[in-house]
N, C-alpha and C positions, 0 to 999 in steps of 0.2 A: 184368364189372363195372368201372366207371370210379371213380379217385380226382382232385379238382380241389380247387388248393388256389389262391383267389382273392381278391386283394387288390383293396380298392375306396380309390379317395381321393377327396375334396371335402366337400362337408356330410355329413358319413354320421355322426356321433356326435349326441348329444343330439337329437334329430332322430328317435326311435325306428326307425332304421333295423336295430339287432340284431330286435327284435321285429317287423317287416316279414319281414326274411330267414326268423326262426323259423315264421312261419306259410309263408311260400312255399316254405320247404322239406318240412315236413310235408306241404304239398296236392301235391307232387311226390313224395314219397315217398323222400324223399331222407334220407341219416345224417350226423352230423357234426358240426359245432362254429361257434358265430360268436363274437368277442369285437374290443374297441376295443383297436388297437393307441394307443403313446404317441406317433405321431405325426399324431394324428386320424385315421387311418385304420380302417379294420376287415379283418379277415382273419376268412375261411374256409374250411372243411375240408368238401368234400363229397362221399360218398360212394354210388350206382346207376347209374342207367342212362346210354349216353349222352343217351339222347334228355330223362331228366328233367333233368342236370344243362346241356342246351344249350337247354333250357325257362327253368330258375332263370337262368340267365344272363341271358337276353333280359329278365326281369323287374325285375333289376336296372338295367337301365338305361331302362326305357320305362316303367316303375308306380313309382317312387319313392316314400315318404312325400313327402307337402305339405311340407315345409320343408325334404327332402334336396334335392344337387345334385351328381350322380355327374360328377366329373372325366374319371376314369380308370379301368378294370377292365382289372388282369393277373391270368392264368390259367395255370398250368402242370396239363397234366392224364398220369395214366399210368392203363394198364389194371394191376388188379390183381386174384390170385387168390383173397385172404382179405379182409376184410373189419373194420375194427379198429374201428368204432363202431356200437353196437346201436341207436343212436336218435340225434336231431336237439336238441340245446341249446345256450342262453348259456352261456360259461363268462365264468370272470375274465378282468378287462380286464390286458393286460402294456403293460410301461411299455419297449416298442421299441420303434425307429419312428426314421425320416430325418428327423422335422420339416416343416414347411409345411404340418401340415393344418389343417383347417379345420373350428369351433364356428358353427354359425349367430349370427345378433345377435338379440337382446332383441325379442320378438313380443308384438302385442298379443293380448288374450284370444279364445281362437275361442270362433265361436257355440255350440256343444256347452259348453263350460266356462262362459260366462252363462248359458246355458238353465237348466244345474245350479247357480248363482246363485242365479237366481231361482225356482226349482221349490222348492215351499213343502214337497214331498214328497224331496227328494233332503237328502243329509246334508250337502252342501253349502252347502244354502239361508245366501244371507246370506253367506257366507267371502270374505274380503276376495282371499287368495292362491290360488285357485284354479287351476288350470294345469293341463295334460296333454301329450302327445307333439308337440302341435302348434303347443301356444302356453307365454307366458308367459318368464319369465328366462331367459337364458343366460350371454354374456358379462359381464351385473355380478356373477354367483355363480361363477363357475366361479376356482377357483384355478391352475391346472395340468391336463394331460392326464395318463392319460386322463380322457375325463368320465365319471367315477361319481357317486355323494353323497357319497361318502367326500372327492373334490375339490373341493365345492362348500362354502357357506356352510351348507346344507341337510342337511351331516354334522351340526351343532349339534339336530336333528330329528328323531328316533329314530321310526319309522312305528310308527301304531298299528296294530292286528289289521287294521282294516276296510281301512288304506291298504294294510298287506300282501299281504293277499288281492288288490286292483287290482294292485298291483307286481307280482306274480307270478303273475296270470292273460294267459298269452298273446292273446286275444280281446280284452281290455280294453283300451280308448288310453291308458289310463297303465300299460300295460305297461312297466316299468324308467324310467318318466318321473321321472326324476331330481330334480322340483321337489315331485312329491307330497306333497299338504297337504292337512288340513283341520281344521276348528275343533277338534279334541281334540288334536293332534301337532303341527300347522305353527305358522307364525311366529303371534305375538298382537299384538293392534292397542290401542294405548293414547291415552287425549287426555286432555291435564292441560294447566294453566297455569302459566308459571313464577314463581317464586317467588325472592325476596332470598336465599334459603338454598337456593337448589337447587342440588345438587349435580351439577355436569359431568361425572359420571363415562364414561370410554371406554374403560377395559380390557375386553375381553371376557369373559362368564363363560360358562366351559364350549361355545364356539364361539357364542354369541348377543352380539345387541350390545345393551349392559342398560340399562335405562328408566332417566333420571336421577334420583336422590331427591329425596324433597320434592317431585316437581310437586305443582300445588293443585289439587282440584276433578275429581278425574280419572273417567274413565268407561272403561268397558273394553270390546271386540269391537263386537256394533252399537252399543251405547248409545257406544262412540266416535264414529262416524258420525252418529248423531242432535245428540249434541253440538256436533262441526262443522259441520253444518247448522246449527243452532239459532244459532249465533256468526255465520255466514258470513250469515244472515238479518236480523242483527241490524248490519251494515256493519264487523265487525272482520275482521282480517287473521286467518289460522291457515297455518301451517305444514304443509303435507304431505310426510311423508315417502313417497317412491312404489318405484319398482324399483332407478334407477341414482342416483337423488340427491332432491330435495326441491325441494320450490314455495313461493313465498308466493300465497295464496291469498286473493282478497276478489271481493265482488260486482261484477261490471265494469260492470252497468246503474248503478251507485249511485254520483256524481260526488264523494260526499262520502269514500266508502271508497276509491278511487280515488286521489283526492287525498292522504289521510294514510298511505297504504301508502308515497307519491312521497315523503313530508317523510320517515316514519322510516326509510325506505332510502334516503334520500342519492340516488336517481336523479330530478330533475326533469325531463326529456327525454325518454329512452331508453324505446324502445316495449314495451307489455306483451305480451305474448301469452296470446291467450285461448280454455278450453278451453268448447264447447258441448255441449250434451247430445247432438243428433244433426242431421243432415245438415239439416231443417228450421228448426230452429235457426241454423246458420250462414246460412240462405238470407234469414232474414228482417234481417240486418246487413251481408250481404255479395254480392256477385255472383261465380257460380260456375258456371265451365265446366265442362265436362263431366273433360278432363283435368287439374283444379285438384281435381274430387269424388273420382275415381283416385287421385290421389296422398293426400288427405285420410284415406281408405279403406281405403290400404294396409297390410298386416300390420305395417309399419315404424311407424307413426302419427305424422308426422312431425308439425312443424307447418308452418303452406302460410299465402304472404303472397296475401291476397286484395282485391280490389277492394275499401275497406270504400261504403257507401251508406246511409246512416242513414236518407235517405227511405222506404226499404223494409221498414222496420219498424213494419208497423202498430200490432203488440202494444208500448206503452212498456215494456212489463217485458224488450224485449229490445234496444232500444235501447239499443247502446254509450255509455257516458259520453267525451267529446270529450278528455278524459285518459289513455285508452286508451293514442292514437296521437299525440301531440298534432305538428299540422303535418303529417303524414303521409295520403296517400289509400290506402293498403293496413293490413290489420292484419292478426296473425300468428295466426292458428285451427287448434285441434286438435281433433279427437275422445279421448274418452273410449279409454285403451287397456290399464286392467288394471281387477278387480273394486271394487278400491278409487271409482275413481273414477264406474263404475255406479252401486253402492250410494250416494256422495253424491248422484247427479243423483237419485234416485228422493226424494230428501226438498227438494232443491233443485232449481226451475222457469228460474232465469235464467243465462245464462253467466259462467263464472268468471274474472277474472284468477289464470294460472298464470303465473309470471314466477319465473325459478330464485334461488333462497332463498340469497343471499350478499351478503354488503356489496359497494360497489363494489370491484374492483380486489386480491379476495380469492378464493383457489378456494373452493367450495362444500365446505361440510363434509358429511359424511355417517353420522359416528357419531353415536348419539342424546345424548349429553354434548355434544360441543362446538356441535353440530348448537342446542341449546338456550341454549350460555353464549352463544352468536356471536348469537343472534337474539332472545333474552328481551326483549329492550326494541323492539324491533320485531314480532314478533308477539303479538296478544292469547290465542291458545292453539296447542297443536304437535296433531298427529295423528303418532303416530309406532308403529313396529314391530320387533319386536326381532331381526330377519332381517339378518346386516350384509351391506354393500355391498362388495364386492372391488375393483369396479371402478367408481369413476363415469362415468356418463355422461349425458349433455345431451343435450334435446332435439335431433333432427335440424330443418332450414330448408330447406326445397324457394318454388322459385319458379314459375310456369309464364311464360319470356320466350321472344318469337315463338313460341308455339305448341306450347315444348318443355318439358319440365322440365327446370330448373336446380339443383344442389344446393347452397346458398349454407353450410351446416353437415352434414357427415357424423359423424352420431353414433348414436347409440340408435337402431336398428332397419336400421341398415347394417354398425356394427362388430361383429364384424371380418372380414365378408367380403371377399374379396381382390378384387384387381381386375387382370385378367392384361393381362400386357406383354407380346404377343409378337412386337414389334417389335425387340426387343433381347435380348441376352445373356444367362441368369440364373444371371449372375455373382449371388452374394449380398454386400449393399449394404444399409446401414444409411444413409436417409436422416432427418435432423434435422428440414428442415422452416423454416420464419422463425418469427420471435417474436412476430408477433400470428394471431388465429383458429391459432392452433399446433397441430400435427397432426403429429404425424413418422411412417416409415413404414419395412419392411422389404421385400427382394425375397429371395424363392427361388425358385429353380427356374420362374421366366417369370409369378411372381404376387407383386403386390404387395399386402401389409400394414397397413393404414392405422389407427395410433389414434382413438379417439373423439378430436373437437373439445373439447381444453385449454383454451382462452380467449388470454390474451396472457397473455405469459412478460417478467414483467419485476423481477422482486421473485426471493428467495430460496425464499420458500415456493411460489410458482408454479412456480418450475423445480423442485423436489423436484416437485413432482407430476407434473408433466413427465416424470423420471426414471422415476416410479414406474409412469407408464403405460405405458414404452416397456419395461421389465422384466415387466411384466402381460403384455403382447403377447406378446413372445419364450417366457411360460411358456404362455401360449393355445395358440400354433402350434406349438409344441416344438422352438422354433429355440434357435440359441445368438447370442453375438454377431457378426456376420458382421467378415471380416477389412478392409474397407473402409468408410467412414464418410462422408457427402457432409450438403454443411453450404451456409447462403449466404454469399455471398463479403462480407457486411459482415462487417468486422473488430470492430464492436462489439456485434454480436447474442448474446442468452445462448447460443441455439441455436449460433452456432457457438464460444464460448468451451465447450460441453457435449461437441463433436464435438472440440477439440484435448484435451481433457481426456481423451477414454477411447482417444486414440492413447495419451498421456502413463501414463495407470493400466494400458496392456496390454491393456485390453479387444480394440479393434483394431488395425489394422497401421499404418494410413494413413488422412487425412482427405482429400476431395478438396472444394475450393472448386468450384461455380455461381452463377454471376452470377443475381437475383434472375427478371429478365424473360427470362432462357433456359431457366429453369425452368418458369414459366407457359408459356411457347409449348411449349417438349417435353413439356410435359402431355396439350395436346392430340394433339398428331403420333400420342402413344404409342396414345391412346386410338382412334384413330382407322386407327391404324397406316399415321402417312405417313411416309417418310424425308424429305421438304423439304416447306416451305412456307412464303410471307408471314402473317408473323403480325402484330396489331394486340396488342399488350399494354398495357392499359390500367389504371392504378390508383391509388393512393393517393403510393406513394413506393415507390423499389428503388435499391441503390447499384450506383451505376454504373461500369464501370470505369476513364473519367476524372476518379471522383471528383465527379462532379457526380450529384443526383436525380434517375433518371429515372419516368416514368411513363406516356409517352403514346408509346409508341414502334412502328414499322414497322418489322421483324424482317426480314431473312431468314435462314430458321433452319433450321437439321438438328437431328438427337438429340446429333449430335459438336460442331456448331459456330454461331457463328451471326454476322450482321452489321446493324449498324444501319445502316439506308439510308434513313430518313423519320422522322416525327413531330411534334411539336409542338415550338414554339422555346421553348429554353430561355429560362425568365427567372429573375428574382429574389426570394427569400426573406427576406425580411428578417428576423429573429429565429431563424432556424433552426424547432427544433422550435414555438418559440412562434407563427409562421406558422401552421403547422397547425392550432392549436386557438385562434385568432383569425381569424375569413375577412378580415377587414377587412385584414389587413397583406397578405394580395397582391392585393384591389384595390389597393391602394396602389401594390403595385411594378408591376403589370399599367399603372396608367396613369403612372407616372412615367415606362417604360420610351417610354412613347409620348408624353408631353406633362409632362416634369418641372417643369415652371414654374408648371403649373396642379393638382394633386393636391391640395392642403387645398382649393380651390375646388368639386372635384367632390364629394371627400368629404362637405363640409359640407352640398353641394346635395341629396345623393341619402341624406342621414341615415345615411350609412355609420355603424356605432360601435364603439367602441372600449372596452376595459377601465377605460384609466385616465380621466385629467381629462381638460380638452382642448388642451392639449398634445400630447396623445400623435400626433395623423396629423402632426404637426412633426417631433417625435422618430422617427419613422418617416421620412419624407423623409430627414433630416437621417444614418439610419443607411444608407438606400438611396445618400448619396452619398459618404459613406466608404467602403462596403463591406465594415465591422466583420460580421462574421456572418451575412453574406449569401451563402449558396451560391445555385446555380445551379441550376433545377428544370425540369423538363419533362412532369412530373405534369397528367395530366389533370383528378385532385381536385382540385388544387390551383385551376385554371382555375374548376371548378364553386364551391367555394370563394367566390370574388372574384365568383362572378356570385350566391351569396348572399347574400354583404356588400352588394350591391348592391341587391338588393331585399327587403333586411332579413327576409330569413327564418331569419337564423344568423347571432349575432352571436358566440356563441360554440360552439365544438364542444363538445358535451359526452360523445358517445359517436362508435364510429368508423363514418367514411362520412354525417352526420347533415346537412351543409351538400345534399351531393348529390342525399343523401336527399329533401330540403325542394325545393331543385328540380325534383325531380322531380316531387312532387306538386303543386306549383305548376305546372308545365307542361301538364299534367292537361288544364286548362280552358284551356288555349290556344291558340293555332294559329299557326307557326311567319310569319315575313313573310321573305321574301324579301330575304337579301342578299350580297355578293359578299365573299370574306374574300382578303387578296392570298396566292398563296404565297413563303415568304422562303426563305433559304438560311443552314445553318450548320454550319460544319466541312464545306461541300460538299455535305451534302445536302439536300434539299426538306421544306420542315417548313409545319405551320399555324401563320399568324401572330397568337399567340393576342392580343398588343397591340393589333394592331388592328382583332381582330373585338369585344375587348372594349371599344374606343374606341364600334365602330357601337352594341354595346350600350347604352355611355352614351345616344349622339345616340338611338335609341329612345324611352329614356325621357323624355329632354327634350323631345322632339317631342309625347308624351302618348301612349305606346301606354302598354297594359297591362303590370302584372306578371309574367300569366300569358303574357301572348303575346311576351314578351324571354324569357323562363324556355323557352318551347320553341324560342325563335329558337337560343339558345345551343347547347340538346342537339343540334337540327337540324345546325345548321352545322358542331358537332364531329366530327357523326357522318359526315357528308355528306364532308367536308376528309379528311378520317381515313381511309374508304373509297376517296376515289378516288385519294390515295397509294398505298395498298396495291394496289389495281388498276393503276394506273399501272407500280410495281415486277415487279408478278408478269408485268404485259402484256409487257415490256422483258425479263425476266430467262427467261420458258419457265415460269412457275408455273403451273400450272392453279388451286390451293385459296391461301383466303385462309382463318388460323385466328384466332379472338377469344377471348382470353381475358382476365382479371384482374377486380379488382372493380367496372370501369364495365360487364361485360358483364349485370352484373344489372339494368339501365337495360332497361326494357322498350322504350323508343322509341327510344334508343341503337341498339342492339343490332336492332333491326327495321329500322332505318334503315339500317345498315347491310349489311346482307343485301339490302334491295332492289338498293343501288348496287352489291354485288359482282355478284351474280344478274345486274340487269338487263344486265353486262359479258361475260358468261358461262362467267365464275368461279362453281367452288363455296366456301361457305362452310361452315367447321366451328367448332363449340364444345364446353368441354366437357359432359359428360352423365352421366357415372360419377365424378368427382371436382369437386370446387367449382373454382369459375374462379378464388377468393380464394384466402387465402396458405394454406387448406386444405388446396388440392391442391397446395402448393408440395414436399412431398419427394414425390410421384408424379414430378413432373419433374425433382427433383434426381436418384433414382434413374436414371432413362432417360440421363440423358446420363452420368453416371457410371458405367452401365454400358455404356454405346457406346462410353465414351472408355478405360476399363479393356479389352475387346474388341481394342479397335483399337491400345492400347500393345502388348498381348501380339503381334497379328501382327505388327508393325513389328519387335519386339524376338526 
């Protein structure tokens, strides 16, 4: 007789993987023990045959549960004479374990768990929180390892007889499924209106998080749902509370609901995303490849920005109201991804605006009190549950550019699975991450950690939340705080005032600076696992190490080091930040840099506008020739920007990337013309001379092309200049790969455009794929070089 005693790591907890093992042991014949160690792993103890326990092995790794994802299996096995276990069970989970392991992320409902929905005969029928081994919560309920329900929010939920009997029938898929509910035991679904005396209440009672007093009007379980129906039918806003955080929710066919959701949320611009009942649905508002219905589809249920096409909708009750997206040719579509939101569509026929439930420039609240005081005047009723949220999380943003899927937000239904490095060292390395789409992230042992997508970090209460997610994380994976800290090298970012702060409080040893756009490029290398490559990093803004903006820069980069050798020519910002969220001030310096004499001329000609009186494009000139606050930029956005000002599609930013954004949609309908852009020179190297393609841009318009056909001339030409830099460098330097990353690579014609030019060179091109190209994936790449450059101290030293 053989004794083996076998440690498994990767997805193997919540994931019904004890109850996988307990049946394949039993059909083997085997004795012994499975239980969740405290560092996501599991161990077990198995006692017969060789040939059973070299059977169970192989099972472990080749039949997996649907949502496990085995890393690793060690085995130490000895022959022995007695035999210490009479039979095969679950014991208790122990709280041991190295850390790094790994809880699957938040899944949408499997077909088994609706069918039992909808089955008029199952005890389910109807149950909003539904779930089993395969689907439903993870990461926003779990507190800590191991995962029990004793860890969860779902300890507040004491199972009644009938959930029991499921929990503890090995045959059953909610065998030890940890979220088990149903309409007698689990969470309860409530819909009220708020009222002048309602009370915010947010302490917990008894581990639930308790309905605020006073709402008006309320209805309970379905006749909740009914209710929200009945509201959402009638053009008012309601609030839904969902698994990792909450929506505002109104009719999206209905211009008028639409409309006054934009006036009481303070958001005029900023696009909605909208959830549809099913794949048909989306098909009659949107155009949909096959790899855009894939991603749509997927257990993660992200939301997917699609082609929108309003001609395509025959049926009016599905046509988008033009407020949706406004200016925009894509709109942000999800599918329906817990019980909740089934049970709506079955009383509701047209698609929803979901768009997450926070004032602007506020994290979302998540308790049912504040959740209420923060939106009472903005929604006409709340749908809420009394399940609390551990961890919030945001919808994920998938794109599909050139052909691939892009992850423009990693969140709900990717966190917190890791994403492994092993290109580099796994030294453990706590990286921060930048201050906007903020995301920070952990490395152990060759896999990276990544929080759900924060929002921007720029307020007090946003970096507490920050804090509070990267504490979350480290109790998920059962890390501690690692002894090195990597931040970006802006000296003004909250993120890296957060990284000096916990050298200073002891948390870690040491902080290390990376420069912003060596982040982005060692994002890719890692993902991709290259030691060098010409990287194209393109974005909004990153501080540079001369102190000046950059963004549009030609790399060559390692994980340890890197060199600017191309890009776009710096110019001038007039106002600093105020630049940014006015396009019109860098037309202004774009053409001053090139024709200072003539600028109110052009401006005035081409309707550029501006905030103030008119005045202001003087005052502008006037501070372009002082130099009072005028850094020096080489942002791509910024380019995009000035070629909005210019054909008045943005006059103001009011959300980030919005100027671009409108470009691009604009360019949509047009077709790029032919023209030559010169290349300049500065500080020695070869850059696009962005003055005086913006100049040709002028002469376009003046000549009487179209809007739409300057709008693609511009992307063309960026993309076109940009590319054959980078080919140029890598041709010269021995590179084979050209990498693209940052937030212009989410430019569908950008990004396609420039892959032709590398390709057709016979360079390859890489992007990322596993982490966002934006400042989401910005500590993936702080990590990698921090820990190449930690590596490579230690051997020198």
């Amino acid at each position: 007789m053989e004794r083996a005693t076998v440690r498994v790591t990767g997805v193997v907890q919540s994931v019904g993987f004890r109850p996988f093992v307990y049946r394949r042991a039993l059909a083997h014949e085997l004795r012994g023990t499975v239980h969740n160690r405290g560092g996501a792993g599991v161990r077990i103890e198995l006692e017969g045959s060789n040939e059973s326990i070299d059977a169970m092995l192989d099972d472990l790794q080749e039949e997996p549960p649907p949502l496990a994802s085995v890393d690793a299996v060690s085995v130490d096995r000895d022959r022995v004479s007695e035999a210490v276990y009479d039979r095969f069970e679950i014991v208790d989970s122990s709280a041991s374990g190295d850390g790094g392991g790994t809880i699957p992320p938040d899944t949408a409902i499997c077909a088994a768990c609706l069918e039992d929905v909808r089955d008029p005969d199952s005890r389910y029928q109807g149950y909003w929180a539904t779930a089993c081994l395969n689907c439903g919560p993870r990461f926003t309920v779990i507190e800590s390892l191991p995962y029990d329900r004793s860890a969860t929010s779902m300890a507040a939920f004491p199972m009644c007889e009938a959930c029991r009997e499921e929990y503890e029938e090995p045959t059953d898929r909610r065998y030890h499924a940890q979220s088990i509910a149903c309409p007698d035991c689990g969470p309860r679904l409530r819909y009220g209106e708020a009222s002048a005396d309602t009370h915010p209440t947010s302490d917990a009672e008894n581990g639930r998080d308790p309905f605020p007093g006073r709402l008006e009007n309320t209805a309970d379980g379905t006749a909740a749902i009914e209710r929200a129906a009945t509201a959402l039918g009638r053009g008012e806003t309601v609030v839904l509370k969902g698994i990792g955080g909450a929506h505002l929710a109104c009719d999206a066919t209905n211009a008028a609901a639409v409309a006054r959701l934009r006036e009481r949320i303070g958001r005029p611009e900023k696009p909605f995303a909208v959830m549809a009942p099913n794949v048909a649905a989306v098909e009659a508002f949107a155009s949909l490849a096959a790899r855009e219905q894939e991603a749509l589809e997927s257990p993660g249920r992200p939301i997917v920005l699609l082609e929108h096409d309003p001609s395509q909708a025959e049926d009016e009750g599905l046509r988008l109201a033009t407020g949706v997206a406004p200016g925009l040719y894509t709109v942000g579509t999800m599918l329906p991804y817990s019980g909740l939101h089934y049970r709506l569509f079955e009383a509701v026929d047209t698609p929803l605006v979901l768009t997450s439930a926070n004032r602007p420039g506020t994290p979302m609240r998540t308790a049912n009190g504040p959740l209420v005081a923060s939106l009472g005047a903005v929604a006409d009723g709340f749908v809420l549950h009394d399940r609390r949220i551990v961890a919030r999380c945001d919808d994920s943003l998938v794109r599909v550019v050139d052909g691939s899927r892009r992850l423009l937000r990693r969140s709900r239904g990717f966190t917190p699975t890791p994403v492994s490095i092993d290109s580099v060292p796994s030294t453990p390395i706590l990286g921060a991450g930048a201050d906007r789409d903020a995301a920070a992230g952990v490395l152990h042992a060759g896999d990276c950690y990544l929080t759900q997508y924060l929002g921007d970090i720029d307020d007090s209460e946003s970096l507490a939340s920050f804090e509070s997610a990267v504490d979350h994380l480290l109790d998920v994976t059962g890390l501690e705080y690692p002894p090195i800290v990597a931040h970006d090298a802006h000296p003004a970012f909250e993120t890296t005032e957060y990284a000096r702060r916990l050298v200073t409080d002891g948390l870690t040893e040491r902080s290390v600076a990376v420069q912003h756009h060596h982040a982005h490029a060692a994002s890719v290398l890692a993902e991709h696992d290259l030691e060098r490559a010409v990287a194209l990093t393109l974005d909004g803004l990153g501080y540079g190490p001369d102190g000046t903006l950059w963004g549009g820069e030609v790399l060559d980069a390692s994980l340890a080091d890197f060199e600017r050798v191309g890009g776009l020519a710096p110019v001038p910002m007039p106002g600093g930040d105020r630049a940014t969220r006015y396009p019109g001030r860098m037309a202004a310096a774009l053409l001053y840099t090139r024709e200072s004499d003539r600028v109110v001329d052009h401006l005035d000609r081409h309707d550029v506008s501006f905030p103030g009186d008119d005045t202001e494009p003087d005052d502008v000139v006037r501070q372009l020739e002082s130099g009072d606050n005028v850094p020096l930029t080489s942002s791509t956005g910024r380019v995009l920007d000035a070629v909005a000002a210019l054909l008045d599609v943005c006059d103001e930013r009011r959300y980030e990337g919005e100027p671009a954004m409108k470009v691009e949609a604009l360019a949509a309908d047009g077709k790029p013309i032919a023209i030559d852009v010169p290349t300049a020179r500065a500080d020695g190297r070869p850059v696009v001379d962005t003055p005086a393609l913006f100049a040709d841009l002028v002469g376009l318009r003046e000549a009487g092309h179209s809007r739409a056909a300057v709008a693609a001339t511009a992307q063309d030409v960026l993309a076109r200049e940009l590319a054959d830099l980078a080919v140029n460098v890598a041709t010269a330097r021995g590179r084979e790969t050209v990498a693209l990353t940052g937030g212009v690579a989410y430019n569908d014609h950008i990004a396609t455009r420039i892959r032709e030019r590398v390709t057709s060179a016979g360079l390859r091109l890489v992007a990322n794929e596993r982490v966002p190209a934006g400042d989401g994936g910005i500590a993936y790449g702080q990590l990698t070089v921090a820990a190449t450059r930690a590596s490579r101290d230690q051997e020198s030293s």
